[in-house]
N, C-alpha and C positions, 0 to 999 in steps of 0.2 A: 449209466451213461454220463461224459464228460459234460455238463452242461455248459460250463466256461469258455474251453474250446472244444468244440464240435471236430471231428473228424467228417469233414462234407464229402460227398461222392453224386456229382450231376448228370445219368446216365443218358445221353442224347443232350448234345448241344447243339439243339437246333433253335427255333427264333425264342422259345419260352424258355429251354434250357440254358441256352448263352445269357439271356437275360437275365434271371436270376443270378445263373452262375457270376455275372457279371462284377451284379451289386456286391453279393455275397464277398468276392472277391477284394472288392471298391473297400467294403465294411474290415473287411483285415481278418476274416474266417479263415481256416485253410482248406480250398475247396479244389478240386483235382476233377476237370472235366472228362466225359469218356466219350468218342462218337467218331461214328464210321465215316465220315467224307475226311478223306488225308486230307484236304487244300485246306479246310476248317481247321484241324486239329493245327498244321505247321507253323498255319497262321496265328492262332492263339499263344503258341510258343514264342513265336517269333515278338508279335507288337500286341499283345492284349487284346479283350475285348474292348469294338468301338462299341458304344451305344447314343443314337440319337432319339430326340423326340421332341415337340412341341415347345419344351419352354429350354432356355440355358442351361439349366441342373442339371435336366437330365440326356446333356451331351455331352457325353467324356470317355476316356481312354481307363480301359482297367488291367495291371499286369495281371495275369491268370497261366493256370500251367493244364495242360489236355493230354490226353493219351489216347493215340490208336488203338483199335479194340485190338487189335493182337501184341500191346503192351500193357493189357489187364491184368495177365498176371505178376506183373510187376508191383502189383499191388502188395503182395504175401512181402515185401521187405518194407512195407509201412507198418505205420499200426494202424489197427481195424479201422474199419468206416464203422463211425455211429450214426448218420442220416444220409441213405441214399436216395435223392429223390431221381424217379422215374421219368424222362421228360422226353418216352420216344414217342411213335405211332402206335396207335391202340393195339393194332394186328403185328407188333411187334412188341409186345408186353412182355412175352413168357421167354422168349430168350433172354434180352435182358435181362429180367429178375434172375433169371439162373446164372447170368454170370457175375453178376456182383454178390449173390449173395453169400459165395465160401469167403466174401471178404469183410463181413459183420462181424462187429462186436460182440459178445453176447446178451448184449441190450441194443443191439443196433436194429434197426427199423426203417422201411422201408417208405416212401410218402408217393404216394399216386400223383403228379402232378403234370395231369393229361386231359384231354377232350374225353369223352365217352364214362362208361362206367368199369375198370377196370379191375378195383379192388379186390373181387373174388378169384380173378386169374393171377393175382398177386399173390394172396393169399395159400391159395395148392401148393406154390413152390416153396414160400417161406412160414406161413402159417399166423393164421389171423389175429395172434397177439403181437403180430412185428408189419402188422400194416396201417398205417395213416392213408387219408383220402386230403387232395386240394384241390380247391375248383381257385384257379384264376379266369374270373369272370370282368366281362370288355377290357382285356388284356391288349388285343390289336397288335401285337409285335411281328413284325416280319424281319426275317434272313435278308440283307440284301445284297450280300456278298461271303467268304468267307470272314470268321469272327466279327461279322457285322450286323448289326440290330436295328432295326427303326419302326419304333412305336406310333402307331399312325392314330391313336386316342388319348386326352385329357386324361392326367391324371385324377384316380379316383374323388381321391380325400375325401370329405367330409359328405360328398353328395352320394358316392357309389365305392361298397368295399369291395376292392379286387380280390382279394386271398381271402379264401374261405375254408379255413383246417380243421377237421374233424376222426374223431372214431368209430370205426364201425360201431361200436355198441353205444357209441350217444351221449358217453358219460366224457368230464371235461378232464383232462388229466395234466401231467406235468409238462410229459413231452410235448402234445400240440400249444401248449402256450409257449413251452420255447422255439417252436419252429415257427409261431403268431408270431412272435416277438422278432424273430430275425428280418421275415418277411415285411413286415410294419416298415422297415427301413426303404423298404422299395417302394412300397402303396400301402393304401388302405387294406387293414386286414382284422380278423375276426379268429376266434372259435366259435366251433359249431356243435349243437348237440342233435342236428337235422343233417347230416350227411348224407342221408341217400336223398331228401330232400332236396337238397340243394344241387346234387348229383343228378337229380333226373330235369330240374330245372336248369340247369345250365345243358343240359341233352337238349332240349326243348328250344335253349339261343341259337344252338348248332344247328341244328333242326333243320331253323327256319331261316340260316343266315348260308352256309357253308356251302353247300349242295346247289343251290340256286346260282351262288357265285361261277363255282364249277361249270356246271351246265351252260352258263349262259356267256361265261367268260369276262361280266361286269361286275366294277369294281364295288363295296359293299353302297356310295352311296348313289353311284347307279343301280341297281337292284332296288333302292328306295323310292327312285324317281318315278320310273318305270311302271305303270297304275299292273301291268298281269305280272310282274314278277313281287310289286309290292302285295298284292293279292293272292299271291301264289304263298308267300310270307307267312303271312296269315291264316292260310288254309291249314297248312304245314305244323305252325303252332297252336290252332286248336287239336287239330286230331293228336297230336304227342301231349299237349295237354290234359287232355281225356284219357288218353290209356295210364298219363303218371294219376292220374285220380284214381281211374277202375285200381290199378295197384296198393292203390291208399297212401299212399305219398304227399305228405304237409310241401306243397310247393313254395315257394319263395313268390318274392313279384319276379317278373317277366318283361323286363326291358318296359318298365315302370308299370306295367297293368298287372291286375291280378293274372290268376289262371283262368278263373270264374270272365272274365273280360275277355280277353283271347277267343275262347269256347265262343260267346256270343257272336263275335265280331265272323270270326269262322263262318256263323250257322245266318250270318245274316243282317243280327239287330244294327240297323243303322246309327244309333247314337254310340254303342259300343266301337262300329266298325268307322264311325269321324274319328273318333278319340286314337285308336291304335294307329289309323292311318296320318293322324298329326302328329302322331310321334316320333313315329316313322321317318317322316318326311325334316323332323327339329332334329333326330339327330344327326343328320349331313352336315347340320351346321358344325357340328365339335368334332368332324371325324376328317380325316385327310385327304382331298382329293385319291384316287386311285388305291389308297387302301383297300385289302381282299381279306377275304376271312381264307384260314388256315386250308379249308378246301380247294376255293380259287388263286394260291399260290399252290399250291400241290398241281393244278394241272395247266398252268402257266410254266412248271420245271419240267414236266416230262414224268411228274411221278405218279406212284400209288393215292389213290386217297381214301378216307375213311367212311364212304360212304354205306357199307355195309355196319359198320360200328353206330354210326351215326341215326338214318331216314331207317337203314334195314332193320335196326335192333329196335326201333318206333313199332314196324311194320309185325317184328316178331313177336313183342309181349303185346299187341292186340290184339293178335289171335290169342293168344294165353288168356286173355279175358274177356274173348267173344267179343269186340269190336274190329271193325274197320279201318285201316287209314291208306285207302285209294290214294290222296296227295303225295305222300313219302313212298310208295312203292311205285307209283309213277316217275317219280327225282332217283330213285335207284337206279331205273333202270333209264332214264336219260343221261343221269352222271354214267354209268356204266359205257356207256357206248362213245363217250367223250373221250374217256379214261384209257379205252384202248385203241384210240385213233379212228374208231369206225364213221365218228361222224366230229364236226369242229364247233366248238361253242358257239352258241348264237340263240337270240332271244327264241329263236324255230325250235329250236330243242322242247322250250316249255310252253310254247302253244298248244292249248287243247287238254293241261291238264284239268283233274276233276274238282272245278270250284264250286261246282255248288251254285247257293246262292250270291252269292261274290263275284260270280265271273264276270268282265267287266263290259 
């Protein structure tokens, strides 16, 4: 692989995809975005990507070049992609990968850089020594127009690493420290030798952030305010908590508590369940008015959302290891019926889920 210049290829240029592709772009890469909404792509052509956020830096205009999925194959008169990363909908993983991949290098590879756990649907089409995993973790970026981006979270730095690059087999190699190294220019970032680690802990933010939003239609620091959605929170990421345990999964912290914290707060223990809920309550301070997590912009557009990849795939590996999580298969099937207009968000949606000792 070219390490010098990269051959980049950003497949979904949606609020994480444009972003990156952004910087990337800002950084002088040569990076070729791919993604289905014409008005998106024209526009990238047209005036760059905008990206705003929180402080001056990170508001600027970047030239960037895009292509409509039915000008992919225009790719065969380049030269190969050596890093494509993945930046669509979970439940659209496998097409993608199948269409970028006759356009690899022979060292080119593939980088997961999506909500959920993807990598092994990666993996069937291109095969697991051409896949990387990234968790951009309190990311916060939203779409708010065509080629436009606005980050509704502090930058990482020093307190919280956003880009978390890793191998499926755990071992540290050349390429994710050049894809650490690119990433670095945007935020806070790392390799990892805890990838599904870290994978199932960032399952676990979504968990208990995304779905609730959905459902209820409030923005992430309403949802914190809120004592049964913040509690619903909490229920949410113990039980996902507990099933990434019974799996045996080394988890990460969790929106600064352990796992082991979580789980308590879940099941009751009141010193556990003051701590998670002050924390709760401190990050409204750093986060944006009206900011939504990835789910409640998904059904604020009219779309799909991940809520099967996300609360349902909780739901399914604890059956896999003989546990419960009543709270996630409850937000299923509330997001579900928001999703196809049967019923409209509203804090009614999550009345009467199963809290436990916690309900309020």
């Amino acid at each position: 692989m070219n390490f010098d210049n990269p051959k980049i290829a950003v497949v979904g240029a949606g609020a994480v995809g444009a972003y990156v592709g952004g910087y990337l772009s800002k950084g002088g890469h040569d990076v070729t975005l791919i993604d289905g909404w014409p008005a998106n792509v024209d526009a990238i052509n047209a005036q760059g990507l905008t990206l705003t956020g929180l402080t001056d830096p990170e508001c600027f205009n970047a030239p960037a070049k895009a292509l409509h999925i039915a000008e992919v194959q225009s790719l065969m008169r380049d030269r190969p992609i050596d890093i494509a990363f993945v930046c669509m909908k979970s439940y659209d993983t496998a097409w993608a990968t199948e269409m970028i991949k006759d356009y690899l290098s022979p060292s080119g590879f593939v980088v997961s850089l999506q909500n959920c756990i993807n990598e092994e649907t990666i993996a069937r089409i291109v095969g697991w020594g051409r896949v990387v995993g990234c968790i951009a973790a309190k990311i916060a970026v939203e779409m708010t127009g065509p080629a436009t981006v606005r980050r509704g979270v502090a930058l990482g730095g020093n307190k919280h690493t956003v880009f978390r690059v890793g191998e499926p087999h755990g071992r540290e190699t050349p390429r994710i420290k050049h894809v650490m190294e690119m990433l670095s220019r945007i935020d806070s970032a790392k390799t990892t030798t805890n990838l599904w680690g870290e994978r199932w802990s960032k399952l676990c933010a979504n968990a208990m952030g995304n779905g609730v939003s959905a459902a209820t239609g409030f923005s992430s620091n309403e949802v914190a305010r809120e004592i049964i959605t913040r509690r619903l929170q909490i229920k949410l990421a113990g039980e996902a908590i507990a099933v990434g345990q019974a799996l045996g999964y080394a988890l990460e912290e969790i929106n600064k508590h352990s796992g082991d914290e979580w789980v308590k707060a879940a099941a009751g223990d009141m010193n556990a369940l003051e701590a998670v809920e002050e924390s709760r309550l401190a990050q409204t301070k750093t986060t944006a008015e009206g900011s939504r997590p990835s789910m409640g912009q998904d059904i604020q557009k009219g779309r799909r959302t991940e809520i099967e990849q996300i609360n349902g795939f909780v739901v399914e590996k604890a059956k896999e290891v003989g546990l419960d999580a009543p709270a996630n298969a409850f937000l299923v099937e509330a997001v579900k019926k928001v999703e196809r207009g049967l019923e409209a968000p509203s804090l009614d949606r999550v009345r009467g889920a199963p809290l436990g000792a916690i309900t309020p």
